[in-house]
MARMI-406356 format. One record per atom (N, C-alpha, C, CB): x, y, z. Coordinates in steps of 0.2 Angstrom, whole numbers, plus 5000, padded with zeros to 4 digits. Glycine has a CB too. Layout:
N
XYZ;...
This chain:
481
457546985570;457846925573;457546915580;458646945574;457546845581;456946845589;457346805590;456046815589;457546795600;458046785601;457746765610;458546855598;458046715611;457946685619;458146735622;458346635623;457946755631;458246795635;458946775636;457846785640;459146695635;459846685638;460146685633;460046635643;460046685626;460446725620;460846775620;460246745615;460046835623;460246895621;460846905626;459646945622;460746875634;461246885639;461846865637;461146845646;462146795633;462446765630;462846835625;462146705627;462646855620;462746885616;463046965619;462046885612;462846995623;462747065626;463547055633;461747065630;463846985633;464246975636;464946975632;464146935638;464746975625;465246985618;465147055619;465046955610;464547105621;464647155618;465047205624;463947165615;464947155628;465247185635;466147195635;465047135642;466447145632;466847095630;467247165624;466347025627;466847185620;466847235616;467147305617;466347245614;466747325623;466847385626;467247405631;466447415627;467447345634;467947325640;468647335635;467747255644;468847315632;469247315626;469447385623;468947265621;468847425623;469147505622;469247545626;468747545619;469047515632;469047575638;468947545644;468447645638;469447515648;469247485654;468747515659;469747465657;469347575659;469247615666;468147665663;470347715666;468147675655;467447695654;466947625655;467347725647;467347585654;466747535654;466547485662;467147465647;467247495666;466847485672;466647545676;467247435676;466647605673;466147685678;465747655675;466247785678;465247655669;464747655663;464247575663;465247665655;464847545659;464447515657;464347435662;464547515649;464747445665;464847375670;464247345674;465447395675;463847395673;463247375679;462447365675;463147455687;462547375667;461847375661;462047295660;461847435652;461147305660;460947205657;460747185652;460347155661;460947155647;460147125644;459747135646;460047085643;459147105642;458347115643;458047065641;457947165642;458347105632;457747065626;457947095621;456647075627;457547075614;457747085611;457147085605;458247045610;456847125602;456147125600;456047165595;455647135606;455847145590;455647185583;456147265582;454747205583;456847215582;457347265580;457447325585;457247285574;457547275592;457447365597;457847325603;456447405601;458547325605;458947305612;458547325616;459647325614;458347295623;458347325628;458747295635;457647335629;458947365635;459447335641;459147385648;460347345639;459647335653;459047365659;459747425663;458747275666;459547475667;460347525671;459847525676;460847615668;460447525682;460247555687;459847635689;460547545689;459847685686;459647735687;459647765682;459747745690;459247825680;459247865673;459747895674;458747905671;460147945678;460547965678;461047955674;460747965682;461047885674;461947835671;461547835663;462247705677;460947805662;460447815657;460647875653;459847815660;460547915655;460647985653;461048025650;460648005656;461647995654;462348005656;462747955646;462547945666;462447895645;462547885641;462447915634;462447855642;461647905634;461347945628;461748025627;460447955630;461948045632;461848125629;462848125629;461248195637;463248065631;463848075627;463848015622;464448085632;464348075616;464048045609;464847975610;464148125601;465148005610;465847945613;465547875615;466347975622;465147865622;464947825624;464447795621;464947835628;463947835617;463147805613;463547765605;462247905611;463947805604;464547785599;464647715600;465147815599;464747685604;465247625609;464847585608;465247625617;464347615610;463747555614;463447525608;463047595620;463347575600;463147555594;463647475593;463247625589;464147515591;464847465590;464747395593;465547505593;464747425597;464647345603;464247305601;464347365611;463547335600;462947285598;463147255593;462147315596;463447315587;463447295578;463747235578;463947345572;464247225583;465047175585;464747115587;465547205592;464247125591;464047055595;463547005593;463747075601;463047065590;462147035587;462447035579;461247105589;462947045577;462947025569;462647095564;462246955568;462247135568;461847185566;461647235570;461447185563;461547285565;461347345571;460647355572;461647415569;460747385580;459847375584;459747455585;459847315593;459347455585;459247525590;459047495598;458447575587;459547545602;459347525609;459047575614;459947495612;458547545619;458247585625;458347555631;457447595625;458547625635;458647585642;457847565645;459247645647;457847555651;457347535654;457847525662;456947465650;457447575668;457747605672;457447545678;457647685672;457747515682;457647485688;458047435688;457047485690;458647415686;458947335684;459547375684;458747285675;459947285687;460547295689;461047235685;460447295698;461747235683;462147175683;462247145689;462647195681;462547095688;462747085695;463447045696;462147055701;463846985692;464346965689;464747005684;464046915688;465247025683;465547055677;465247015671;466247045678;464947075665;464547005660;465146975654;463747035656;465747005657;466446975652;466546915654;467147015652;466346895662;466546825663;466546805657;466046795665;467246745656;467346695653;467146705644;466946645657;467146795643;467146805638;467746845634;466646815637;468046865638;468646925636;468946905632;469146955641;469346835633;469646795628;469646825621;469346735628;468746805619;468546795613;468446865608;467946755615;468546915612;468346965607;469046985601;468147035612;468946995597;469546985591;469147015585;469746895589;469147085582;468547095579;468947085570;468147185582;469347045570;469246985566;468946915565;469646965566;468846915570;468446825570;467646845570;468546775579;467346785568;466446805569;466146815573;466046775566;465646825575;465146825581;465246755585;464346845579;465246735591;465346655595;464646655595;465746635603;464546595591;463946555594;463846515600;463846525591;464446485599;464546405607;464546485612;465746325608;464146465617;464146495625;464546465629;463446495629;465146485631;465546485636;465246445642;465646545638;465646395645;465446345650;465146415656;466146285652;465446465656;465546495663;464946545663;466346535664;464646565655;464046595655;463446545655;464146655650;463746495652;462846425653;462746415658;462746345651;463146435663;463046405669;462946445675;463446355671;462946505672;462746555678;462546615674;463346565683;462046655674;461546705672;462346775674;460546715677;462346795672;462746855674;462546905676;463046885670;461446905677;461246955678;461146915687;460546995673;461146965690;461146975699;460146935700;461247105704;459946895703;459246885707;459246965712;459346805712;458646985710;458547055716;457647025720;458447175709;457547055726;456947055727;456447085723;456947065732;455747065721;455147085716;454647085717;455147065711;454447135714;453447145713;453247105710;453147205709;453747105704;453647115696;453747025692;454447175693;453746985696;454046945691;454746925689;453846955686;454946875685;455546865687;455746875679;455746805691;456246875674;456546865669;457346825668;456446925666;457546795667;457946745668;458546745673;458046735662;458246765679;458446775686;458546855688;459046735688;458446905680;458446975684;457747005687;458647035677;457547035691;456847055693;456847125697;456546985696;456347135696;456147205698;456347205705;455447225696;456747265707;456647275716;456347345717;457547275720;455847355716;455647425717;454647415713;456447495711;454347435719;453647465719;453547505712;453547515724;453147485709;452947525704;452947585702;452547525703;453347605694;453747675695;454247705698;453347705696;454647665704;454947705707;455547665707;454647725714;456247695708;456847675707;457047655712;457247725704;457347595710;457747545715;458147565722;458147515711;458747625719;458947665723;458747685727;459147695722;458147705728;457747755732;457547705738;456947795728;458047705743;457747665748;458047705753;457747585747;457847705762;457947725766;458847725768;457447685770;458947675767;459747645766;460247675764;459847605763;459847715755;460247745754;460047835752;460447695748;459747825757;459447925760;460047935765;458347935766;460348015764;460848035766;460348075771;461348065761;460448075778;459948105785;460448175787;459848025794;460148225785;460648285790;460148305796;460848365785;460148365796;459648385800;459248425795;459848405806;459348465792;458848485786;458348445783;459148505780;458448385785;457748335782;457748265787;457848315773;457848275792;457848225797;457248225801;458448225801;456748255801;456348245805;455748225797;456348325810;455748235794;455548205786;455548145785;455948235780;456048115787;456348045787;456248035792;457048035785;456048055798;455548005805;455047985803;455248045813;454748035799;454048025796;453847975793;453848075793;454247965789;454147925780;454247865784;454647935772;454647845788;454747785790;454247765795;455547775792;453947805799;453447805803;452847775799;453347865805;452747795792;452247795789;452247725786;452047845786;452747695786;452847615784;452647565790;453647605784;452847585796;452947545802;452147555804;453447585809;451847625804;450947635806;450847645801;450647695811;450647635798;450347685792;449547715794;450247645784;449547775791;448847805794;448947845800;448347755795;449647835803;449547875810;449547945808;450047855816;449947965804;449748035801;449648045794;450448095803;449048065794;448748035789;448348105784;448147985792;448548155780;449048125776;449748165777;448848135770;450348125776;450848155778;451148215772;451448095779;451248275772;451248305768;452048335769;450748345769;452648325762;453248345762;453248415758;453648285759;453748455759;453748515755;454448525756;453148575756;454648565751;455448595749;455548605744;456048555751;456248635741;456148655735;456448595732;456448715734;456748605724;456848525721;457548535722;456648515712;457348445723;458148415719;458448405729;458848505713;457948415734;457948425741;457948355743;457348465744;457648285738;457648235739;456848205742;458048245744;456448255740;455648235743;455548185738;455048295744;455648155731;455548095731;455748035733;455548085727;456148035733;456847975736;456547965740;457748005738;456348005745;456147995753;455347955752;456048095758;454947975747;454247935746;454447885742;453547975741;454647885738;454847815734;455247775739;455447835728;455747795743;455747745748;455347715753;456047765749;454747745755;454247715759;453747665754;453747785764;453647675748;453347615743;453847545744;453447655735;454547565743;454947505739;455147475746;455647525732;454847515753;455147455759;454547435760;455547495768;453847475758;453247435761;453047365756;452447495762;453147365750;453047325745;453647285747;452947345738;454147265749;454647225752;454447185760;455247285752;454047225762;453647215770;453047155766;453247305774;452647185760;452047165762;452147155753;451547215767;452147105749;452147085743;451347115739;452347005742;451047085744;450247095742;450047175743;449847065747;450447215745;450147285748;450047325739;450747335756;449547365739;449247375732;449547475734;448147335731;450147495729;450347535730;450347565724;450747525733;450147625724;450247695717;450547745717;449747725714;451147745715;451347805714;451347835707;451947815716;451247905709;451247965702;451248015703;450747955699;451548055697;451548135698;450748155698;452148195691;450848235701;450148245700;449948265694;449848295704;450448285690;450448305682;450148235678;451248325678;450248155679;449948105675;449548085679;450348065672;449248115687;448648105690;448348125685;448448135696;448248195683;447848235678;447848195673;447948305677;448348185669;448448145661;447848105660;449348075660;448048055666;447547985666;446748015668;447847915674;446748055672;445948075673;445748105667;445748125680;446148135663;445748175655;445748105652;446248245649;446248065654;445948005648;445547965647;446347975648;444947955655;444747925659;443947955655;445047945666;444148025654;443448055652;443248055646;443348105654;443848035643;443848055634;443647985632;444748075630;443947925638;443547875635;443147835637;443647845632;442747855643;442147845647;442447795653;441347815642;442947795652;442947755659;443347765664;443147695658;443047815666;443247845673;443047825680;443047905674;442747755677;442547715684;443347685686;441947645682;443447665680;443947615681;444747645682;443847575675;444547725681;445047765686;445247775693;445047805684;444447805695;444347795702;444447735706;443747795703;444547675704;444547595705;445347585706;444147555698;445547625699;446247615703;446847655705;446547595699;446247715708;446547755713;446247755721;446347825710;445747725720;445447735727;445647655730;444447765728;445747605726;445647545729;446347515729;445247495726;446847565737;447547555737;447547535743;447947605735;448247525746;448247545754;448847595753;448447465760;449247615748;449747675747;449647715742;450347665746;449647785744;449447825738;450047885738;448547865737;450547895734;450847935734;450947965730;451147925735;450748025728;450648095724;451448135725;449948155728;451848155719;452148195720;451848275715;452748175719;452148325718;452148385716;451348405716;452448375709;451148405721;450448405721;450248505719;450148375730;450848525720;450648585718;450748615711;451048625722;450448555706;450148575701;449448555701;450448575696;449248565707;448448575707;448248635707;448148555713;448948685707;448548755707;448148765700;449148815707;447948845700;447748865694;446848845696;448148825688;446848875688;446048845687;446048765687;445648865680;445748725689;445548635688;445348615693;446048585686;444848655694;444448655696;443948565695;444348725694;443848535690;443548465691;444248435692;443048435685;444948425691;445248405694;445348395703;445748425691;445248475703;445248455710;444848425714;445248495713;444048425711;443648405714;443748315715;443048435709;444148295709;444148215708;444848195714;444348195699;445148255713;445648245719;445448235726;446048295720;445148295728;444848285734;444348215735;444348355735;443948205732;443548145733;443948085733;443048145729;444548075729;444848015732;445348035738;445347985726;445548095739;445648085745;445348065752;445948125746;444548095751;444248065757;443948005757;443748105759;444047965752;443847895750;444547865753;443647885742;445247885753;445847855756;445547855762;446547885756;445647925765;445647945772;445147915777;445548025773;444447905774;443947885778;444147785779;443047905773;444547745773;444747685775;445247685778;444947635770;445647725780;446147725785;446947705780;445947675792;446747725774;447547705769;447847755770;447547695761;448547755771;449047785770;449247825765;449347755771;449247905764;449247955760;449847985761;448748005760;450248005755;451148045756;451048095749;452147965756;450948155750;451048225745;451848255746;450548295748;451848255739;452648325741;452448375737;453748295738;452748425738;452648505735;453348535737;451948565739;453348605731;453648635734;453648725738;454048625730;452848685740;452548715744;452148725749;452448735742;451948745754;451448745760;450948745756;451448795764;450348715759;449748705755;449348755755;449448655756;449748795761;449048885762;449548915756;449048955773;450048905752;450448945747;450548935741;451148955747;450048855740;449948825733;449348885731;449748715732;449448925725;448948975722;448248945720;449249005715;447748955720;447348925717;446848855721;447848895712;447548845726;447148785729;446548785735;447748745733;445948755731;445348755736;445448745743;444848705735;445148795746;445248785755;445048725760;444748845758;444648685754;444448615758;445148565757;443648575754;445448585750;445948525750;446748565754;446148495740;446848625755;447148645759;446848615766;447148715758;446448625769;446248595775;446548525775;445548595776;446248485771;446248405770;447248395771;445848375759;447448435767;448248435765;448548455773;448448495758;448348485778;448548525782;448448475788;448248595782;447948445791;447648395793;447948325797;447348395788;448448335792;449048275796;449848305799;449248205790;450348285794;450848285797;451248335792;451148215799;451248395793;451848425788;452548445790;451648485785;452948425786;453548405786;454048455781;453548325784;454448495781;454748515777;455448495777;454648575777;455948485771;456648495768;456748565767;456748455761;457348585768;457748615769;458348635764;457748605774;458748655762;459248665760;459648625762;459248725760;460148585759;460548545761;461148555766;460748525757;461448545770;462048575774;462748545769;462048545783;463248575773;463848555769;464248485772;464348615770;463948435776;463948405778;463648315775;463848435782;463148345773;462448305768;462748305765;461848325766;463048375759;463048365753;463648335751;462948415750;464248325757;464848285756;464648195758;465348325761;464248195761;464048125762;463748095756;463548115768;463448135752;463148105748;463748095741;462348145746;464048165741;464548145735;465148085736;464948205733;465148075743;465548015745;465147945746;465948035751;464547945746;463947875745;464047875737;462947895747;464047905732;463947915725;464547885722;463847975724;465147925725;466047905726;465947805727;466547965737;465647785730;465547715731;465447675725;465047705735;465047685721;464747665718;465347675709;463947705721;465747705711;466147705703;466747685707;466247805698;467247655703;467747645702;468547685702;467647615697;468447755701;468647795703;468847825708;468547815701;469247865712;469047875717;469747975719;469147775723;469248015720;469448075723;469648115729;469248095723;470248155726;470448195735;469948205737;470748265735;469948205742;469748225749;469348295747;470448245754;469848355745;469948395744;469548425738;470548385743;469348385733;468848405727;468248375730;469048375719;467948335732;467448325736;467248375743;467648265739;467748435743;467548465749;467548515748;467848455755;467848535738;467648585734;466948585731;468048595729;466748525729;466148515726;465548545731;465948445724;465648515738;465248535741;465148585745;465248505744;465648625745;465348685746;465248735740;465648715751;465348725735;465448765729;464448765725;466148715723;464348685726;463748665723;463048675728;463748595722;462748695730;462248705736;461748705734;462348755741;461448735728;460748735726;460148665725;460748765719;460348595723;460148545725;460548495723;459548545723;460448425726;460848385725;460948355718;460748345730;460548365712;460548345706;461148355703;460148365703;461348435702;462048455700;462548425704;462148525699;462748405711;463248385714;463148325713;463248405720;462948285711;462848215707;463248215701;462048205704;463048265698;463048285689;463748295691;462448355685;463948345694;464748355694;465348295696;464748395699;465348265699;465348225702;465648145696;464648235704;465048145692;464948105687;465448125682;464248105685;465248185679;465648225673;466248235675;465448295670;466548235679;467048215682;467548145682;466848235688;467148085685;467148025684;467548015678;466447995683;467148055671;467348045663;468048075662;466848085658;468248105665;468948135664;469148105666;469248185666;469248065675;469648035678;469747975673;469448025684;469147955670;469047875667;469547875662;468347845662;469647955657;470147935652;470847975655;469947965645;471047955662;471547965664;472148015667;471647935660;471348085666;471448155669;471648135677;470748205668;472048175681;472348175687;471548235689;473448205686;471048225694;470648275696;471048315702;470048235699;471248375700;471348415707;470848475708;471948445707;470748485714;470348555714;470448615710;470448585721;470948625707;471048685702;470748645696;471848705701;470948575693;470748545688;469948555688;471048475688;469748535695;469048535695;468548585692;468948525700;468848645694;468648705692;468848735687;468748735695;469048695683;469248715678;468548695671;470048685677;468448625673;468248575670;467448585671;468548515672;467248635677;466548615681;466448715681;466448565691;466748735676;466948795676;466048845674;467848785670;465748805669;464848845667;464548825671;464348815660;464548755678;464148735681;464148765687;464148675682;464848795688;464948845695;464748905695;465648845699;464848945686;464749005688;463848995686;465149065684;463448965685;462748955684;462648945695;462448875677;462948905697;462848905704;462748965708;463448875707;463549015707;463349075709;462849105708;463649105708;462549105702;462149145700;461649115704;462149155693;461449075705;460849065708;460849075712;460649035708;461649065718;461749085725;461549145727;462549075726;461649195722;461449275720;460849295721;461349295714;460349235719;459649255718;459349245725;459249215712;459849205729;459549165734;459449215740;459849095737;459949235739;460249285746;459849345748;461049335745;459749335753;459549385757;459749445761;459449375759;459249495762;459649575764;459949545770;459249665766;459649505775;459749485782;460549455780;459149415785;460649405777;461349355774;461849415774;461349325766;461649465770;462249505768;462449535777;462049565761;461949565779;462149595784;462449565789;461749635786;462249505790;462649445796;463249445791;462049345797;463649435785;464049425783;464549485783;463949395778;464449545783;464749595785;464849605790;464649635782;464549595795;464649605802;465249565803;464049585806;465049505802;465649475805;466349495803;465449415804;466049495796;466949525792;467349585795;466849565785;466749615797;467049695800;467049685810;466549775797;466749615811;467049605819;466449665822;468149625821;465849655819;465249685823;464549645823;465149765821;464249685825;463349685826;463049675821;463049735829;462449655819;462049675814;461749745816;461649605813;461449715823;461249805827;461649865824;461449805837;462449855825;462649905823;462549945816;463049905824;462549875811;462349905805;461549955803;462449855802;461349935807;460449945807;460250015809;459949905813;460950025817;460750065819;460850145818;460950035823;460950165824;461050245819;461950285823;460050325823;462150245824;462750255827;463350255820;462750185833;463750325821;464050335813;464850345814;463750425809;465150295818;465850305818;466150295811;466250265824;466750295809;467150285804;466950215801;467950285806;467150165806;467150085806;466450055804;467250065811;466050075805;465150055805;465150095802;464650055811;465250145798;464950195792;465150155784;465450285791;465850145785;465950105779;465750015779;466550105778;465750015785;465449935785;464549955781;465349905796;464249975784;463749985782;463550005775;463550005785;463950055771;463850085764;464049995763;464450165761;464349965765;464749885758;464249855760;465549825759;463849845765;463349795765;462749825759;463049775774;462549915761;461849915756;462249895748;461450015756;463049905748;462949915740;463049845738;463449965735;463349795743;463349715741;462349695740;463749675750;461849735744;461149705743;460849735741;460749675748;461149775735;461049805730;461149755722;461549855730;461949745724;462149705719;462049625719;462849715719;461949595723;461849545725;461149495726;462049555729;460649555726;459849545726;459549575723;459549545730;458849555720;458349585718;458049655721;458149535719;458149645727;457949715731;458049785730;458249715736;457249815733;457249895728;457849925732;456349945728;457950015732;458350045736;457950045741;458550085734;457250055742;457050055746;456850005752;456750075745;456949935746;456749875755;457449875759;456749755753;458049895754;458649895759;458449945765;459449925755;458150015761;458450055767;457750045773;458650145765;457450005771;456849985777;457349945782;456049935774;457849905778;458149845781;458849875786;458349805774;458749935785;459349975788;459350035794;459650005782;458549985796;458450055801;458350105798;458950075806;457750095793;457150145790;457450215785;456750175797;458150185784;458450245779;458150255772;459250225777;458150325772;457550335764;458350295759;457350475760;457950305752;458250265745;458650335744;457550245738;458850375744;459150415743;459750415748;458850465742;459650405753;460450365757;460850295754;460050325765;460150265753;460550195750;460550205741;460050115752;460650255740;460850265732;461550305734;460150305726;461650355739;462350385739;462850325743;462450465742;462450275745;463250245748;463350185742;463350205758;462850165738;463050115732;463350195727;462050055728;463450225728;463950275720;464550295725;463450365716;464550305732;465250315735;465450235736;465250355743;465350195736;465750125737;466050125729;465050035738;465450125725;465650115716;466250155716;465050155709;466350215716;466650265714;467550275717;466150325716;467350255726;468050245729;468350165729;468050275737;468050105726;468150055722;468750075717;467450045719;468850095712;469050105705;469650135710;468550165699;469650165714;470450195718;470850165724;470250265720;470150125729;470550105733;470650045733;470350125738;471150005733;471349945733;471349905740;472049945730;471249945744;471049915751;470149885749;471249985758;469949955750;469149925747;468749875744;468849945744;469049875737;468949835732;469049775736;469349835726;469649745740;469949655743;469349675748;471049635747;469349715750;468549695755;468049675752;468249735759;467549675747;467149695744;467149605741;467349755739;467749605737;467949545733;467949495740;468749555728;468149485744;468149445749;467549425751;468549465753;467149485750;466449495756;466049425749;465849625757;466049465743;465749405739;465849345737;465749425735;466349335740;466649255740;466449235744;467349245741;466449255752;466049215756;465349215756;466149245762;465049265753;464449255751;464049205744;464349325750;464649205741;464349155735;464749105737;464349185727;465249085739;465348995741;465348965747;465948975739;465049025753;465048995758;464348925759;465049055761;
């Protein structure tokens, strides 16, 4: 079946029409903001705003259930469908069709006065060309969202975000800008956004983004079928080159690197604009040649940080914007201090959340945790891995209304004796650390000190009930603070 663009829109407004009809409250979180596209040798494509929501479908069976039905309902037959990420709705696409759904009657042919006369997909600014007023707002490869606007500024990545925006306004003034932090920190968001404002600035400006993993893809491909001219050509002949994850240049690759480096001095010497993220310093990427460490080191480096509890509530409430639902205070201020490892899962929570509320669950903070119940104890656990001997001992100090000095030190009253045995057996239990980094960490105590106060904690644990609520407390603040 081959079918007009404004068919398919026509058609896909029955289907909208369909699913609004099963689930208001799922169909305006979900599906209320997917477009038509096309329709081509038995394959829908429809356009979402972001893979997340993308994702979010496919992988519940309820809702990819739906969305089958929907088509079977609207097109007469069934399609297989793919999303395609950077496209927005922008009118409800039931306009002037809710009426009609009755899944007694047959598919409508006549198009509604209210959909012929107006596209139900939104006009967006574009690179790309237009399709029957939907069009691309976003620089090649990179997601619409990602723009400066909608970057959440704390101070853990606020001096990262002078930069990127710097590099729009000058570009080349620090040349190359280099981002590093760990994932899920936001260092694409932040590059993707200096693409999709500079291609919005400058329609003509010839901009590539890519991981460094399909840097490499395309250069083997380049050689396998001799035309690695025409790779160079469309790496070097940019005015924006953005690389993420550059730290799988480690290892041997050694002629990768080599091809790297030389397009980087082929940017650098025209004065184009260069942006790397890693999740590491470029003297700590393994592997990496000392010249492209140099080259990398050479401009402006910029690290992310671990998010604050401040950030991460701004962003679940930017997110909170965008659905139709809306949350205590209260479970937004659980998420956010409960989630801290990157902002993907506090998204993800967030969202799966969404799905309960949609079918009519009341969200409280106890509900919440009930429901987010594998995502928070995987949290801890990582919270675990993260801590440090230093953490623990600042966290016991304070508990017990002292010094860290004191803990270190060699001073043995009642109070600071047991303070100190809970901190070695908390960074014992709590970290990776031998018995011995502790007792380096404790004003140079051998491992045999810090093995009798982790078996006298253990031991007067099991009897004292005062202990244990210290202990249990000491780890609460440590893993959800």
């Amino acid at each position: 079946m081959e079918m007009t663009v404004t068919d398919v829109q026509r058609l896909w407004g029955n289907a909208c029409a369909f699913l609004k009809s099963k689930s208001t409250s799922l169909y305006e979180t979900f599906f209320k903001g997917v477009a038509a596209l096309s329709l081509e040798k038995g394959e829908l494509l429809l356009g979402i705003s972001s893979e997340f929501l993308a994702d979010w479908i496919l992988d519940n069976e309820e809702a990819s259930e739906q969305l089958q039905e929907a088509i079977t309902y609207a097109f007469g037959e069934s399609f297989r469908f793919r999303f395609e990420i950077g496209y927005v709705a922008g009118e409800d696409a039931t306009a002037g069709v809710d009426s009609l759904y009755d899944q007694s009657l047959p598919l409508v042919e006549e198009t509604p006065a209210a959909v012929a006369e107006e596209s139900p997909i939104a006009p967006m600014a574009s690179t790309d060309g237009e399709l029957a007023g939907l069009t691309r707002v976003t620089a090649e490869k990179c997601l619409p969202e990602n723009t400066f606007e909608n970057f959440v500024v704390g101070e853990e990545n606020r001096y990262a975000y002078t930069a990127a925006t710097t590099a729009v306004k000058s570009p080349g003034m620090w040349n190359p800008l280099y981002i590093y932090g760990g994932s899920g920190m936001g260092k694409t968001h932040l590059i993707q956004a200096v693409a999709n404002e500079m291609v919005s600035q400058n329609r003509k400006a010839v901009i590539r983004y890519v991981t460094c993993e399909e840097f490499l893809n395309e250069y083997v491909a380049s050689l396998r079928s001799k035309t690695d001219f025409k790779f160079r050509e469309r790496f070097r002949n940019v005015d924006l080159l953005l690389i993420d994850d550059v730290h799988f240049l480690s290892g041997n690759k050694t002629q990768l690197q080599e091809e790297f480096f030389n397009t980087f001095n082929s940017l650098h010497n025209a004065g184009k604009q260069i942006i790397l993220t890693s999740d590491k310093q470029p003297s700590d990427i393994p592997g990496l040649e000392k010249r492209l460490v140099s080259r990398f080191q050479s401009g402006m480096t910029m690290q992310i940080t671990e998010s604050t509890f401040e950030t991460r509530l701004a962003i679940l409430r930017q997110v909170q914007d965008s659905m139709t639902c809306k949350f205590p205070d209260a479970v937004l201020n659980f998420l956010a201090a409960r989630i801290t490892s990157n902002i993907r899962p506090l998204k993800s929570a967030l969202i799966r959340l969404s799905v309960f509320a949609a079918a009519g669950m009341e969200i409280t903070v106890d509900r919440a945790g009930e429901l987010l119940g594998d995502l928070l104890d995987k949290e801890a656990e990582e919270k675990n891995s993260r801590l440090s001997i230093h953490q623990i001992q600042k966290a016991v100090a304070e508990y017990f209304d002292l010094q860290v000095r004191d803990l270190t030190g060699k001073a043995r009253p009642q109070k600071i004796a047991e303070a100190r045995m809970i901190a070695m057996y908390l960074c014992r239990k709590l970290t990776d650390n031998t018995q011995q980094d502790i007792g380096a960490a404790f004003g140079g105590r051998t491992h045999s000190t810090v093995l009798h106060a982790i078996n006298q904690i253990e031991q007067d644990s099991h009897t004292n009930e005062d202990l244990k609520h210290k202990i249990s407390n000491l780890q609460r603040r440590l893993q959800y603070s």
